[in-house]
C-alpha positions as a Markdown table, in Angstrom:
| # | Residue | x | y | z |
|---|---|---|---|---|
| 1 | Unk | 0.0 | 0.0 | 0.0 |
| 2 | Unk | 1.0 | 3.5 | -0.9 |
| 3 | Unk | 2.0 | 5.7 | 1.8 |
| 4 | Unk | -0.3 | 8.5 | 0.6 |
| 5 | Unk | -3.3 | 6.3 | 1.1 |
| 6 | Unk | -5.0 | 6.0 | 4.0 |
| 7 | Unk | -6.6 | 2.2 | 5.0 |
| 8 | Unk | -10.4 | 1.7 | 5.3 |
| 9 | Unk | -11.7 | 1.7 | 9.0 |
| 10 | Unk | -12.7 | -1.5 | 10.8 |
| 11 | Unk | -16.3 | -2.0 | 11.2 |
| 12 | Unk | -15.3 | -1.7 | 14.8 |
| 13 | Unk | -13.6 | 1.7 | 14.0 |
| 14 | Unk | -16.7 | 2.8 | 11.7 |
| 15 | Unk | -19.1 | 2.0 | 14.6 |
| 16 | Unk | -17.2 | 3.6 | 17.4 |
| 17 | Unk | -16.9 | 7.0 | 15.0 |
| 18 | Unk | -20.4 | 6.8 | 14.6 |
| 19 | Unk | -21.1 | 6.3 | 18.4 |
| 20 | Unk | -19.2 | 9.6 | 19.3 |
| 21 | Unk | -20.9 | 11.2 | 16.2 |
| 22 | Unk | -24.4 | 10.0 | 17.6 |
| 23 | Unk | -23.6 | 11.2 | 21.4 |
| 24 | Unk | -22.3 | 14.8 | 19.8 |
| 25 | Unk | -25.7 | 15.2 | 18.1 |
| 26 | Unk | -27.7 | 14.3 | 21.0 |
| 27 | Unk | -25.1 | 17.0 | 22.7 |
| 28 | Unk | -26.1 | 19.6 | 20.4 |
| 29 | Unk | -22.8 | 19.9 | 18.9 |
| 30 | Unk | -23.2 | 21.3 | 15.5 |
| 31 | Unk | -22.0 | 20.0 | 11.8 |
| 32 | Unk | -19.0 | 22.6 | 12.4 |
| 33 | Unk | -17.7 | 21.4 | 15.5 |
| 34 | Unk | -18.4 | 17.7 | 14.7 |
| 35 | Unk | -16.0 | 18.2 | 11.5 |
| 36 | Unk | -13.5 | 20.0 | 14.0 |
| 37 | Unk | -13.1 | 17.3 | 16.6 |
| 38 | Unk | -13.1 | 14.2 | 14.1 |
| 39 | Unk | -10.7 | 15.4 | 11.6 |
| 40 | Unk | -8.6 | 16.3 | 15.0 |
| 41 | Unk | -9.3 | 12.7 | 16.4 |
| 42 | Unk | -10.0 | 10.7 | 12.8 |
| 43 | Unk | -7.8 | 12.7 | 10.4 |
| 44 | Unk | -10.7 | 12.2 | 7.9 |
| 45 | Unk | -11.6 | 14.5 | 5.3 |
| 46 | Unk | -15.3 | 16.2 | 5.0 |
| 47 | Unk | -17.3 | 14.1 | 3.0 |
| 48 | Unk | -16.1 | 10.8 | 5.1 |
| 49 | Unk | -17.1 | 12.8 | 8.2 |
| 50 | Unk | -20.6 | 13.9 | 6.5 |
| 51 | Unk | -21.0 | 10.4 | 5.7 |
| 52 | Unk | -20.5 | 9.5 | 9.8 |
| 53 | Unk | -22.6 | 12.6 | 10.3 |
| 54 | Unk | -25.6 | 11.1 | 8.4 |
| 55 | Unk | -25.4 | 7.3 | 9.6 |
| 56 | Unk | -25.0 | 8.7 | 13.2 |
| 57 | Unk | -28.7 | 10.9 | 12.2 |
| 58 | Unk | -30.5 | 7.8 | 10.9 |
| 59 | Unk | -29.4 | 5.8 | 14.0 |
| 60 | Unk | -31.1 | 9.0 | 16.3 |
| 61 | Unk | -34.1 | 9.1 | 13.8 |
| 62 | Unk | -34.7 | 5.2 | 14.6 |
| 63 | Unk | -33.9 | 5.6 | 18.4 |
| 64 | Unk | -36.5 | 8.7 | 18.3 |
| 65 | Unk | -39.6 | 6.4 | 16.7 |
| 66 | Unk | -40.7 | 4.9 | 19.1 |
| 67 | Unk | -44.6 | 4.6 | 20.3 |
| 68 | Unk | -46.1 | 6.7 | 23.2 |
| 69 | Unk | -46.9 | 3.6 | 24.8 |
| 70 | Unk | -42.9 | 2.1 | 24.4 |
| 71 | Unk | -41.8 | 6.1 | 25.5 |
| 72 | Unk | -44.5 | 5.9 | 28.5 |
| 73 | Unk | -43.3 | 2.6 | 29.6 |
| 74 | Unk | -39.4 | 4.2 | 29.6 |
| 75 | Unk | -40.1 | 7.0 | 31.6 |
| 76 | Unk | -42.1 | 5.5 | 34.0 |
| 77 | Unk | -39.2 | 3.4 | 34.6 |
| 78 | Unk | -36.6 | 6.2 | 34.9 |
| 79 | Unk | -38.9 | 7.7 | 37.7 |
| 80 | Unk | -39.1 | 4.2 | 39.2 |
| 81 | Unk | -35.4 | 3.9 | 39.3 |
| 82 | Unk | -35.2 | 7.4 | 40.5 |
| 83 | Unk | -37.8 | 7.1 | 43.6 |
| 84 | Unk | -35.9 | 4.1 | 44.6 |
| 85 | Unk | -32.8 | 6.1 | 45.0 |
| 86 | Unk | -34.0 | 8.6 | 46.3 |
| 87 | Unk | -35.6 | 6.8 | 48.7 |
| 88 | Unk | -32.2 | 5.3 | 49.4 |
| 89 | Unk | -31.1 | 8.4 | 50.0 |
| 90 | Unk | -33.5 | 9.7 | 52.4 |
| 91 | Unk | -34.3 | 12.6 | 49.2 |
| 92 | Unk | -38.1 | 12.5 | 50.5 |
| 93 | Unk | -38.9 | 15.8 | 48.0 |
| 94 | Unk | -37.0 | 14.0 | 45.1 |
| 95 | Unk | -39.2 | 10.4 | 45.6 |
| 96 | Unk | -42.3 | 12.9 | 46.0 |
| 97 | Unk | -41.5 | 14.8 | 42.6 |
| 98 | Unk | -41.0 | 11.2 | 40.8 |
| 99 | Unk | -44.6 | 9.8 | 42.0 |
| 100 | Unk | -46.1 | 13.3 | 41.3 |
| 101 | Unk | -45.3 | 13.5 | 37.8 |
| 102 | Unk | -45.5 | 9.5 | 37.6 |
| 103 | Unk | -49.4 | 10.1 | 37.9 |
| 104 | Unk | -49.4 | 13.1 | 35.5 |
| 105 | Unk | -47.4 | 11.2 | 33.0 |
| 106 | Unk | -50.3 | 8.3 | 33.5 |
| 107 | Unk | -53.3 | 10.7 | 33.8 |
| 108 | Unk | -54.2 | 9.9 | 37.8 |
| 109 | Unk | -53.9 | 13.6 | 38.4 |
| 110 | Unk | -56.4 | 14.8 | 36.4 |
């Protein structure tokens, strides 16, 4: 192989890049800073990191469509998790704030 060209990433390596791509969007990053810290980390050229850019965008789209039943189900389980801990914790106003919006979330409240 030519020095001047550069070898294909791993799947691994492709799938790692598009992890940190995927947890930059969901950070707010923008396109410009995206393309400033891969080329820094990758050494990759724009369209390769556009290309990341977009896979990493379809992965959110699919993570985002999701039912409001599957989404209900999820948060009520975060605010499980949290009341536990909180109980755990002795955080009495925190366990209180989890069941209060537990039964707005579920309609109880109304």
């Amino acid at each position: 192989m030519e020095p001047s060209r550069k070898r294909k990433a791993t799947k691994a390596e492709a799938a790692q890049r598009q992890a940190v791509v995927y947890g930059q969007l969901t950070k707010g990053f923008s396109r410009y800073q995206i393309h400033q810290e891969a080329a820094e980390m990758w050494k990759l050229g724009e369209r390769a990191i556009d290309q990341i850019i977009k896979n990493a965008r379809e992965q959110l789209e699919k993570d985002c469509d999701i039912t409001r039943e599957a989404f209900l189900a999820e948060s009520l389980q975060g605010l499980r998790n949290i009341r536990a801990q909180a109980l755990k914790r002795g955080q009495l106003q925190v366990a209180v704030n989890s069941l209060r919006l537990m039964t707005e979330l579920t309609g109880l409240t109304k």
